[in-house]
C-alpha positions, 0 to 999 in steps of 0.5 A: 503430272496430269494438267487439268485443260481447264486450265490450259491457256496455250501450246506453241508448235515446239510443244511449250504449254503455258497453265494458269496457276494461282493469283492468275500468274502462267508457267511455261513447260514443254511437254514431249513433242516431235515437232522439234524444228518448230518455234520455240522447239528444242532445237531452236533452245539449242541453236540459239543458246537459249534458256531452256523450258523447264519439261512438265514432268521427268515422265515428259523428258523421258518420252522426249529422249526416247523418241530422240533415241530413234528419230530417223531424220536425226543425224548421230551428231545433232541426236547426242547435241539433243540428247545432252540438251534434254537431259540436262534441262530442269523438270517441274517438281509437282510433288504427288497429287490425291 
């Protein structure tokens, strides 16, 4: 997916980029981020049992697990808790662009 900044209305430390989209309504998506212990990162989602933030694309998620797959700060039992939380998060289906 490829976000037109045009559009763009803001991006939280944690990586939630909130876009306009038709009739002036937002949508809410994380974007990768290693910023993972900032407001409204990952980790916080994971802590506190939130509802997770749909990811922008499965190419987004997919940057985010690879990076998750070699953190040196991550310990091997908060990298799986992570790992599991990422992958089974939605992603926002776009469908293909002309």
């Amino acid at each position: 997916m490829t976000v037109d900044l045009r559009t763009l209305h803001y991006v939280t430390p944690g990586g939630v980029s909130c876009i306009l989209v038709a009739g002036g309504a937002t949508v809410a998506m994380r974007q990768h981020t290693v910023h993972l212990d900032q407001p409204w990162g990952v980790l916080e989602e994971l802590e506190r049992g939130l509802a997770p933030v749909p990811w922008a694309s499965s190419q987004e998620r997919a940057a985010a697990l690879s990076w998750l797959s070699s953190a040196p700060w991550i310990d091997d039992g908060l990298r799986e808790r992570l790992t599991r939380h990422v992958r089974s998060t939605p992603v926002y289906d776009w469908g293909t662009q002309a």
